[in-house]
C-alpha positions in Angstrom: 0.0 0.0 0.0 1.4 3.6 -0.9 2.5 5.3 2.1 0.7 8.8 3.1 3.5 11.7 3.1 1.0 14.3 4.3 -0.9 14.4 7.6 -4.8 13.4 8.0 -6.6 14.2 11.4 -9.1 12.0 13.5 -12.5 13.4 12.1 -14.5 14.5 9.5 -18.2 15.0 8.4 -20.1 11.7 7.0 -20.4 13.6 4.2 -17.0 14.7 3.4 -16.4 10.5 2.7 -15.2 11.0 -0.6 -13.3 14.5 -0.3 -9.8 15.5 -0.2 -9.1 15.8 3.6 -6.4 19.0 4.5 -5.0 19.5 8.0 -4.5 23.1 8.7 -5.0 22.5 12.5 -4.3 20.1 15.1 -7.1 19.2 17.8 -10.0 21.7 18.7 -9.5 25.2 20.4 -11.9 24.5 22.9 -12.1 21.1 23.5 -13.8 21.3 26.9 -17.7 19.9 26.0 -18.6 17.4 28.9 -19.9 14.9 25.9 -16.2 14.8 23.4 -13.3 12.6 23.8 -12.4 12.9 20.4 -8.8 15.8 20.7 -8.2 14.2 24.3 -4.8 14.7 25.1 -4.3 16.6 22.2 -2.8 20.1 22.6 -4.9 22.6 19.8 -2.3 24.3 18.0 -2.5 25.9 14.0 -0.1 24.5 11.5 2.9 26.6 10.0 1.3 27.8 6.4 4.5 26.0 5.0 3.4 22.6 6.7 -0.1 22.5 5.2 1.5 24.0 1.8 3.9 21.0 1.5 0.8 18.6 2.6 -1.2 19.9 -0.4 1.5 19.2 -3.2 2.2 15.9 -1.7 -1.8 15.4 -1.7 -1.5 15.8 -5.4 1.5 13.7 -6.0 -0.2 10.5 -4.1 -3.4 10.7 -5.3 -1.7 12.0 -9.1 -5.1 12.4 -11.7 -7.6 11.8 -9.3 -10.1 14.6 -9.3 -11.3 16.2 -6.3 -14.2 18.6 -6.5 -14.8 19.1 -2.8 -12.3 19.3 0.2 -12.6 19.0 4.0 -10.2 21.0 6.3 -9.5 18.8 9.0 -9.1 19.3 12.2 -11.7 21.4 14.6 -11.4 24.9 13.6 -9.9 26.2 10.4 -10.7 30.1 11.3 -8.5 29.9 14.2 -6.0 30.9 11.4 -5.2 34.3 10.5 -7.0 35.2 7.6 -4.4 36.2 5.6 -2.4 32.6 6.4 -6.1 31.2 5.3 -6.5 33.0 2.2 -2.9 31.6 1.0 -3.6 28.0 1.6 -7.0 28.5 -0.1 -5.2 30.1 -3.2 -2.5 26.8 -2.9 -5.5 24.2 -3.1 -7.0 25.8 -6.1 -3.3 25.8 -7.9 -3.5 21.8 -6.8 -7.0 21.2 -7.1 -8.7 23.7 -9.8 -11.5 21.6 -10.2 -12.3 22.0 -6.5 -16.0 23.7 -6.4 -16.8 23.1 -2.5 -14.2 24.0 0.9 -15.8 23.2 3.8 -14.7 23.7 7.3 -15.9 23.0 11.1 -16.4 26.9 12.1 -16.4 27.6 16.3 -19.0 30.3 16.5 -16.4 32.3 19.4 -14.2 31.9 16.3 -15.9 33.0 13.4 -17.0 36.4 15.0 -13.6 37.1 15.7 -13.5 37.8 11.9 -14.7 41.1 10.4 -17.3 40.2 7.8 -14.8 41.8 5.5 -12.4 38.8 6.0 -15.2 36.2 5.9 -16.1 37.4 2.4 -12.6 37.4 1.0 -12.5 33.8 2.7 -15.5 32.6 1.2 -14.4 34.2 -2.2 -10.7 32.1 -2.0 -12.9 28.7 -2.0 -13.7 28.3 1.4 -17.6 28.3 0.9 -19.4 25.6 3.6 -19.2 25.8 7.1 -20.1 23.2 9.5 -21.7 24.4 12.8 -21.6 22.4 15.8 -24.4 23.9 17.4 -25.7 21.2 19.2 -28.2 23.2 21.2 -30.2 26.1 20.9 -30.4 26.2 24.8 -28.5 28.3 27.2 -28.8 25.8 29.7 -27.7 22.8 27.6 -24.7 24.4 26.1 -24.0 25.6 29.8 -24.4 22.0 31.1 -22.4 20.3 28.4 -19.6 23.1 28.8 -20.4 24.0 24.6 -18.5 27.7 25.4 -20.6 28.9 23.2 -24.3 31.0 23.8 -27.2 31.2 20.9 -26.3 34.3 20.5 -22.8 33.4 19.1 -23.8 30.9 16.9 -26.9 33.4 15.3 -24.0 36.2 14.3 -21.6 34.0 13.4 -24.3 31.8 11.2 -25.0 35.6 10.1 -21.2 36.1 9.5 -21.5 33.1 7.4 -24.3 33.8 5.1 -23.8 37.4 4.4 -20.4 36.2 3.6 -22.1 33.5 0.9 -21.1 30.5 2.7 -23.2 27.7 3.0 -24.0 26.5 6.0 -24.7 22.9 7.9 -25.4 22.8 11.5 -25.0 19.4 13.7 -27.9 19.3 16.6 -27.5 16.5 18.8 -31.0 14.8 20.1 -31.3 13.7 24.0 -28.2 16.2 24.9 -30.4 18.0 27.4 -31.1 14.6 29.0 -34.6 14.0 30.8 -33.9 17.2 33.1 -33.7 19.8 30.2 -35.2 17.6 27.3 -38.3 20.4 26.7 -36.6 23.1 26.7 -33.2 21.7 24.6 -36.6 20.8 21.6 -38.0 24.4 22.2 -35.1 26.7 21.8 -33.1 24.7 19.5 -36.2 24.6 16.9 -36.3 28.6 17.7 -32.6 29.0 17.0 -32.8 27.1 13.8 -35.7 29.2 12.4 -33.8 32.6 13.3 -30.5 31.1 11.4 -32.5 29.1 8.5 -29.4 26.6 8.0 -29.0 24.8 4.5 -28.7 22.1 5.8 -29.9 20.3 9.8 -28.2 17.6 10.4 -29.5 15.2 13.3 -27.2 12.9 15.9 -28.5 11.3 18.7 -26.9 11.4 21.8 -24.5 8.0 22.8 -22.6 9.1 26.2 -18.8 7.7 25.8 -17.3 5.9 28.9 -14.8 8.4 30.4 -16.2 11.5 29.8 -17.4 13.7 32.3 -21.0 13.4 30.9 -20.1 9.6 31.6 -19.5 10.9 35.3 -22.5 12.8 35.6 -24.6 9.9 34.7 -23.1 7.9 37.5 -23.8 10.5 39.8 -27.1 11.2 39.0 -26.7 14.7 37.7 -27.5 13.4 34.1 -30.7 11.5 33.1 -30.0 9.8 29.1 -33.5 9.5 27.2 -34.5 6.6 26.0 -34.4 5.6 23.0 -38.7 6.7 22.4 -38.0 9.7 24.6 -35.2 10.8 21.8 -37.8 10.2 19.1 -40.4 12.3 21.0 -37.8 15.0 21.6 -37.4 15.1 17.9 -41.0 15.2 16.9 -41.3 18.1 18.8 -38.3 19.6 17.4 -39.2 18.9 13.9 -43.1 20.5 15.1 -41.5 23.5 16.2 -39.5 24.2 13.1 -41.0 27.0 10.7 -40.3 29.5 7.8 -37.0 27.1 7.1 -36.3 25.8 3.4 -33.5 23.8 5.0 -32.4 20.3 4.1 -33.1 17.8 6.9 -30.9 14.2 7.4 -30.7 12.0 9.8 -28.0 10.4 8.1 -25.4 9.0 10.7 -26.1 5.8 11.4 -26.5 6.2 15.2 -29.6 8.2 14.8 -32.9 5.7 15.1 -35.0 6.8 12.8 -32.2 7.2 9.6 -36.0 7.8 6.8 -36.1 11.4 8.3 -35.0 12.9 5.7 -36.5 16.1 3.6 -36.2 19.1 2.9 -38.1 21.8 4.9 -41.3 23.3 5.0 -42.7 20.6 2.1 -41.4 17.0 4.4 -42.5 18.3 7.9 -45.7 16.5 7.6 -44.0 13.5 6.2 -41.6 13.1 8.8 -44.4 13.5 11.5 -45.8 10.9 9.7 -42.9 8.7 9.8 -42.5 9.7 13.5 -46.0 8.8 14.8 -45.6 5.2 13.0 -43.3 4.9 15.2 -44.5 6.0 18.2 -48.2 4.6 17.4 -46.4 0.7 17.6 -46.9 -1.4 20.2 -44.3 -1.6 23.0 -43.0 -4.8 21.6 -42.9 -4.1 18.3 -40.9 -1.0 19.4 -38.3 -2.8 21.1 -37.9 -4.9 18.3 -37.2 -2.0 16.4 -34.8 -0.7 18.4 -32.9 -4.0 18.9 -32.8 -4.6 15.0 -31.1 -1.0 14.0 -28.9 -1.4 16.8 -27.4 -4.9 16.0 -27.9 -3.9 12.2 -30.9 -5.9 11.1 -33.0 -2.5 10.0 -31.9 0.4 8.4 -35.5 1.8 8.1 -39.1 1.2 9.8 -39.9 -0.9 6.5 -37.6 -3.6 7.2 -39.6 -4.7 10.0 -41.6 -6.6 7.1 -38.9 -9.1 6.5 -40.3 -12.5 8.5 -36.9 -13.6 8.9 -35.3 -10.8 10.4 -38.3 -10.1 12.4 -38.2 -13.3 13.9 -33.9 -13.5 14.3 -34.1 -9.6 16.2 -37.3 -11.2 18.2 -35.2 -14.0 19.6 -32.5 -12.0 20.4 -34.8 -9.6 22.6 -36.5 -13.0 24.3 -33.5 -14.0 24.9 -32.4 -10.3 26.9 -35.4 -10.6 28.7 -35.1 -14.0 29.7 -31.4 -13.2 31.3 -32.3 -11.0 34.3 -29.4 -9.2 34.0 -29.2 -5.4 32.0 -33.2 -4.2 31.6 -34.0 -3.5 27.5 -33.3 0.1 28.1 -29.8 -0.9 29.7 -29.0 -2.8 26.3 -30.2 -0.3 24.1 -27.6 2.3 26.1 -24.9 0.3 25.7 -25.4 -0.7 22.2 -26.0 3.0 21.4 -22.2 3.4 22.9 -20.6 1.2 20.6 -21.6 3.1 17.5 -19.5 6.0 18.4 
């Protein structure tokens, strides 16, 4: 196998599968949020524009006449660079890459608004032109809770900062993050957030708590309730309820999420996913679980495969079979598999 003479960092959007992935920093500026393990130990710091210069031109020499049309700059914040360091690796990928039509970046909103919207358009304008928003939350109290550093009000001027600036614009809102305690008003005020910003995309995760963190901790103590799996789909019919005058695109694509059909694009799918939702919700407790157990252990990608007798019948015996044990409840299971898709 060719060796990789140019660095790649731990993460990137699902969506960015098939792009050309550029480090221009190292770890996440923050990286405090009670719920992320991904930069542990990791020190943030912003590449030398030399570094990431030399990593583009050896990105072209391994991958030689492939054609890229979209890139991904890895790692958590590419505006932590000075713009005018920014604007010169954006000029370098489109010497490489001039076929490129699509930069995207993960965008901190404390960050972003750092930037004059001056500099955000002459970003934009150099190729960077998608930004990915890790708002999570539209509550105060959530992003407090989870230590986000961030407030709604810095993620409406920097999504502001974005737009004016002609970037497009996804933003990441993470179901059951508000736990039981705060579960209303994390629906509420995130639905009211994303109708002030009107994103171009929603995308929806669902909340898996990873063993070591200090959300992990706060679950032991008590000081953090998860939802279950049918609270998390109730927490997002209400979201998706409370969503209005959007045209955004809405996904559910990552493959933790339950309910991976809800999938539209705003205002003309709200009913449809409700729809979708209510089937859900409208089955019987049993039927349910069996659900549940079948996405988790990869039986179902969608409510529709529950029509397939034989899987039907293999996910049922695996779910007689917990009961049976009198060990971890349903719930218990469903947590834990939920933990190993992260």
């Amino acid at each position: 196998m060719q060796q990789l003479h140019f660095q790649q960092g731990p993460i990137r959007p699902p969506s960015e599968a098939d792009s050309l992935l550029i480090r221009t920093t190292q770890g996440c500026p923050w990286n405090k949020c009670r719920f992320c393990t991904l930069f542990e130990g990791m020190e943030f710091s912003i590449r030398s524009v030399d570094d990431i210069k030399c990593d583009i031109w050896a990105a072209k020499a391994f991958y030689k006449e492939r054609k890229f049309t979209t890139c991904f700059l890895q790692d958590g914040d590419s505006f932590a660079m000075p713009t005018e360091d920014l604007l010169e690796v954006l000029n370098t990928l489109k010497q490489a890459f001039p076929e490129l039509k699509q930069i995207s970046s993960y965008g901190r909103a404390q960050t972003m608004t750092k930037k004059t919207p001056q500099e955000m358009k002459a970003i934009c304008d150099a190729g960077l032109n998608m930004l990915y928003c890790g708002m999570e939350s539209g509550s105060i109290d959530v992003l407090k809770k989870m230590k986000k550093g961030i407030t709604p009000m810095s993620i409406l001027k920097s999504a502001e900062y974005a737009k004016q600036a002609g970037m497009k614009m996804m933003t990441f809102v993470i179901m059951g993050l508000g736990g039981k305690e705060l579960s209303e008003v994390h629906a509420i005020e995130t639905a009211r957030l994303l109708n002030l910003i009107n994103p171009d995309e929603i995308r929806i995760l669902t909340l898996a708590v990873k063993a070591g963190t200090e959300l992990d901790e706060m679950v032991q103590q008590g000081k953090f309730t998860p939802l279950t799996e049918k609270e998390m789909v109730d927490e997002q019919k209400r979201l998706i309820s409370l969503l209005d005058g959007i045209d955004s695109q809405y996904g559910n694509f990552h493959s933790i999420n339950l309910l991976m059909e809800l999938s539209g694009r705003f205002p003309e799918a709200k009913s449809s996913l409700l729809a979708t939702i209510d089937e859900f919700l409208t089955m019987t407790q049993s039927a349910q679980d069996n659900f549940i157990l079948g996405r988790r252990i990869h039986y179902y990608s969608k409510l529709q495969d529950m029509s397939n007798q034989l899987y039907f019948d293999t996910v049922q015996q695996q779910l007689n079979k917990i009961s049976a044990s009198n060990q971890d409840t349903i719930e218990d299971v469903f947590y834990h598999l939920r933990q190993r898709m992260i």
